[in-house]
N, C-alpha and C positions, 0 to 999 in steps of 0.2 A: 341386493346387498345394501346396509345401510350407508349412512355417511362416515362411522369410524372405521368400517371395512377399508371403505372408497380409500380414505384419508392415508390408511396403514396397507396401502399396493403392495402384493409382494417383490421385494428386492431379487430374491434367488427363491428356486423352487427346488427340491430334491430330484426332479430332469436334469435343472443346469446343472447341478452338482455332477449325478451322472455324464453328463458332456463333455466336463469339462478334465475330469480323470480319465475319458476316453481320447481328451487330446492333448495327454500329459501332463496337465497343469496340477499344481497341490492341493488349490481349492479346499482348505482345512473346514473340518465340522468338531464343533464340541459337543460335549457333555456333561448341563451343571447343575451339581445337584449334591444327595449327600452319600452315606455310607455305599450304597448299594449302587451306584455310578463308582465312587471311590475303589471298590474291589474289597472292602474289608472281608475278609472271609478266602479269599482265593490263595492259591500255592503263589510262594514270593510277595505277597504285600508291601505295598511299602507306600505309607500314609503322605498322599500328595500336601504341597508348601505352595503356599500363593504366589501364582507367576512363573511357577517351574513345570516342565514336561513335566507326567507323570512315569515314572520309571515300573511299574507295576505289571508283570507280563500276563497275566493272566483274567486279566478284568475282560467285556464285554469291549470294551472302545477297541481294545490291543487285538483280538479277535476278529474285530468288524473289520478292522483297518487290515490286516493277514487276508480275508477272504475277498474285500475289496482291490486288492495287491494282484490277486489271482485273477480274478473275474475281468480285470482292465487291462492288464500288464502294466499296470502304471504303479509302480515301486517310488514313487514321488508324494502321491497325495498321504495327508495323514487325517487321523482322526484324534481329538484331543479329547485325554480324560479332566473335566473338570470336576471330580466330585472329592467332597467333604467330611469325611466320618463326623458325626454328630451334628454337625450343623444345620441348620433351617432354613427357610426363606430370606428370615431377616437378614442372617450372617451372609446370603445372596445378594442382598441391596446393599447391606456396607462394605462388601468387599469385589466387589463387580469391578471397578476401577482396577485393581489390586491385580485380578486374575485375566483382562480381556488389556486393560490399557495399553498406553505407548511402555514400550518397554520391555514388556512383560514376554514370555514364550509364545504367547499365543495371542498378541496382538492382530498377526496378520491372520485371525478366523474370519471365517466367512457366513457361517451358518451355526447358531447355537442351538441346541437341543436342551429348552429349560424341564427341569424334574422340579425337585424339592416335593412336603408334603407330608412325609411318611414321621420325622420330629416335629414337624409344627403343634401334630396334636398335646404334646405335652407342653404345650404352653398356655392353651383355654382350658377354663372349664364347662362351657358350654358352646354347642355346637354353631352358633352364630357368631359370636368372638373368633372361632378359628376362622371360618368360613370371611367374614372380613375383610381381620388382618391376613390370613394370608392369600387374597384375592387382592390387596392392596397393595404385597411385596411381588406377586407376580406380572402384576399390570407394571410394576415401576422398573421390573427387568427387562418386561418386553419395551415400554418408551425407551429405556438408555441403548439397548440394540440397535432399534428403528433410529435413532439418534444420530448412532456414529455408522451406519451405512453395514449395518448387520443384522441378516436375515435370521429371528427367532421362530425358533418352533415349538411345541409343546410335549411334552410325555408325560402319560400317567406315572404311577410309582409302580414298584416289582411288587406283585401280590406277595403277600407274609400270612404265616400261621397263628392267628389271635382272634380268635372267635369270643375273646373273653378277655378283659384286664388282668393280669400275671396277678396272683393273691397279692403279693406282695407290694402292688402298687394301686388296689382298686380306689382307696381313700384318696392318693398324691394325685394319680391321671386319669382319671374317668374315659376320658376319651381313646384310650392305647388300646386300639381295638382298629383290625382289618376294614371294620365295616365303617368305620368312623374317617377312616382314610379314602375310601370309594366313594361314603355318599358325599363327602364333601371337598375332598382336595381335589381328587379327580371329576367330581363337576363341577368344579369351578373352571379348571382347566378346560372341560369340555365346552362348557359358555364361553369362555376368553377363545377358543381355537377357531366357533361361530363367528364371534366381536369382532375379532381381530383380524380376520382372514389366515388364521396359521393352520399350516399343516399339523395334525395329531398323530403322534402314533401312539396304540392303546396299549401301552407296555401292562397294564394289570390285568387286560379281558386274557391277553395273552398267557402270560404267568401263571393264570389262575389255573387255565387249562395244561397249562402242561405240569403245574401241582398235582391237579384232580388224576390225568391221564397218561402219564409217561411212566414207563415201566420200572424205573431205579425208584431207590425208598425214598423215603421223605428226608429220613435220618441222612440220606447222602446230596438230595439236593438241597436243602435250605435244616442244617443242625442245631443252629440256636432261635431256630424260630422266624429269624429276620433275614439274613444274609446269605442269599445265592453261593454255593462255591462255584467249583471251575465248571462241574457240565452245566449249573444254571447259566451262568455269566455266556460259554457256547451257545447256548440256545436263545439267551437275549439279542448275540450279536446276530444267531440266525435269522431272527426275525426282522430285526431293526434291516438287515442287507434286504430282505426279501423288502420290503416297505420303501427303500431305494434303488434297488437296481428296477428296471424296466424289464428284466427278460426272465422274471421268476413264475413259475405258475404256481399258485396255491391249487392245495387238492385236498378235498376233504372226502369224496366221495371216490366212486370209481374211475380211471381217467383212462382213455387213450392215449398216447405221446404219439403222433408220427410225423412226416416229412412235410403234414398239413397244418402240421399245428405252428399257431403265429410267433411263439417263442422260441423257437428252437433255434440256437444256430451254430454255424462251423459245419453246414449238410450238406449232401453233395449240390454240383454243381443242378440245377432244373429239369435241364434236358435231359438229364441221363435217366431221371423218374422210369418208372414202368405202371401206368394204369392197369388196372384188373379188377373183373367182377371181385366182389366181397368175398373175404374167404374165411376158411372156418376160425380163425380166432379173429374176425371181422375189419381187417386193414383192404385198403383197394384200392393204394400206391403202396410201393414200393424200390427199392435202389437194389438190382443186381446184374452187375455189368464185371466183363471183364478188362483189367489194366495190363500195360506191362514192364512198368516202372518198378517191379520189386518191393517197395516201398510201403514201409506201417503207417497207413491217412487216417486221419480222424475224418469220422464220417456222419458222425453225429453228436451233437455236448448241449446239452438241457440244465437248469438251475430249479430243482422242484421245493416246496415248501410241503412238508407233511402238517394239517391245520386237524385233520381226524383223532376223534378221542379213541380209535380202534385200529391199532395194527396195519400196518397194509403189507401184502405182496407185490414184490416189483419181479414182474416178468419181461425179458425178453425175446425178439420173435426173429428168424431169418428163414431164408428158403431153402440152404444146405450146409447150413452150418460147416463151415472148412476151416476157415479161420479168424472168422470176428470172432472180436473180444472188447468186454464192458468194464470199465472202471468207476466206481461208486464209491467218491470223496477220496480217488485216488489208488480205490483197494481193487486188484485186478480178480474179474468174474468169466470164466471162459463162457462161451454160449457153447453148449455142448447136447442140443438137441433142435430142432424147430422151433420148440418152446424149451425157453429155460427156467426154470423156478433161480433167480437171481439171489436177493435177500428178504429180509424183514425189515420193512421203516416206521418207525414211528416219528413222535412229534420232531419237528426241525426240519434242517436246510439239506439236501443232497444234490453234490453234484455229478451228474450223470457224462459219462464220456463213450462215445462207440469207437472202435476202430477197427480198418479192415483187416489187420496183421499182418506180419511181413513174410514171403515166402520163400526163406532160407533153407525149409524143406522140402527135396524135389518131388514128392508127391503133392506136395500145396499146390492151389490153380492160384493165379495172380486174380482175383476179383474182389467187388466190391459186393457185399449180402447182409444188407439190414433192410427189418420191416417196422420196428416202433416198438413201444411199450406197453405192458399193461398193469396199471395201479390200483389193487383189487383186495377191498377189506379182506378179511383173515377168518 
């Protein structure tokens, strides 16, 4: 690490944040940046005013902060939208006071998620002038952070559809091009994340893929070329949660889920496991024991991240199916054989729930019967 690493130690890490909404606390995060933090584009809009909550329900920050609510029970912590429709960098430096100061809504943040980048290019005409000034306004964001005892982080911009200057403006901006935004605001970003010791999170590697690979049109996620609507804005917050919470597993390939896997949690108690040779859908623990509490337990809840440009199958597996039952982001899936073909996931966040159901039926046996999952391209 060099000596301006050393120099800029981090204050708070995306752990503490985590810790500290698991022991109640607000522990606020922003987001500041412009249109595409702002929600321009989403159901309900309503163009944030310097210094004030943002009232916009449907943005990415309003989303994070909903699934972080769940995931914590902590209905206290918030997430603040600081973004901008049309604004740049610069309009970041001169109004940073305006939106973070004493006074302000969102004084008491603790951790800022700086953007910007995606307007800068309409201010150079060539690609070292952008590159610069705006590696100039984002070093002078991160110092006034680090300043007043706030921890800055970095994010790339939302990938956008402009593999070309629009005719109409190829003479005014040379530069309004996708690619002129990646190789150069986002590494810059990338270098300052090295520099500076900040956390990244790569909001355009992301985007781009779920552009390329998500099954809805283009026309439905990103319509004027530049601005996410609501499922983009969902899948931004998906990602951004997966990048903070600790207990997410990304899966891009084939995955096992079971009682050994180190994320899982809310499962049963240890002891009550059941070892066994490997068996034919290859698990070799398992949970089935019987209770006599009556009572519908959760017996298993997982947080997966679908990162595959291809489909997946979520299966799952029990010994005799009676009466577990799977909930996925909420939506109830009976298990109704050994193996059950569950759903179809593609890109995003699902969260997975088991439970052993309640046995108000007197032919139901009171037990518990899960063996794990399987997440298996398509």
């Amino acid at each position: 690490m060099d000596g301006k690493a050393k120099m800029f130690k981090k204050i708070y890490t995306f752990n503490d944040a985590w810790s500290q909404w698991k022991a109640g606390n607000k522990f606020p995060i922003a987001f500041y940046g412009d249109s595409t933090i702002d929600g321009n584009n989403t159901t309900g809009y309503v163009a944030n005013i310097l210094g004030k909550d943002s009232q916009s329900p449907n943005t990415f920050c309003k989303k994070l902060e909903t699934t972080l609510h769940l995931a914590t029970g902590n209905n206290r912590l918030r997430i603040y939208n600081a973004g901008f429709s049309g604004k740049d960098s610069a309009f970041g430096v001169a109004n940073i006071n305006a939106e973070f100061g004493i006074g302000t809504d969102y004084s008491d943040v603790k951790m800022v998620g700086i953007g910007w980048g995606i307007n800068d290019r309409l201010n150079y005409s060539d690609a070292k002038a952008y590159r610069d000034g705006f590696k100039a306004n984002i070093i002078s964001q991160i110092n006034w952070f680090y300043s007043r005892g706030i921890q800055p982080f970095l994010l790339t911009t939302q990938a956008i559809v402009s593999p070309n200057v629009d005719t109409q403006y190829v003479s005014q901006y040379p530069l309004r091009t996708a690619e002129a935004i990646n190789s150069i605001a986002n590494e810059v970003k990338r270098e300052l994340s090295v520099e500076y010791n900040l956390e990244l999170i790569d909001i355009n590697k992301f985007t781009e893929r779920f552009l390329l690979y998500s099954p809805t049109d283009i026309a439905t996620l990103i319509p004027d070329r530049l601005h996410f609507g609501d499922i983009g804005h969902q899948y931004e917050a998906d990602l951004i949660f997966a990048h903070i919470s600790p207990q997410v597993i990304f899966v891009e390939t084939d995955t096992k889920i079971d009682y050994s896997t180190q994320k899982v949690i809310n499962g049963v108690n240890e002891d009550k496991l059941t070892y066994s040779p490997i068996d034919q859908y290859g698990f070799k623990l398992y949970a089935k024991y019987p209770k006599s509490d009556g009572l519908n337990t959760k017996i298993m809840e997982a947080w997966v991240f679908i990162n595959s440009k291809d489909e997946m199958s979520l299966k799952s597996y029990v010994s005799c199916y009676l009466n577990t039952y799977i909930k996925i982001n909420g939506v109830v899936y009976k298990s109704e054989a050994l193996e059950t073909i569950l759903s179809t996931l593609s890109l995003g966040l699902y969260h997975l729930e088991v439970f052993s159901g309640s046995t108000n039926n007197v032919d139901h046996v009171d037990c518990v019967d899960f063996k794990g999952f399987h997440i298996k391209s398509k």
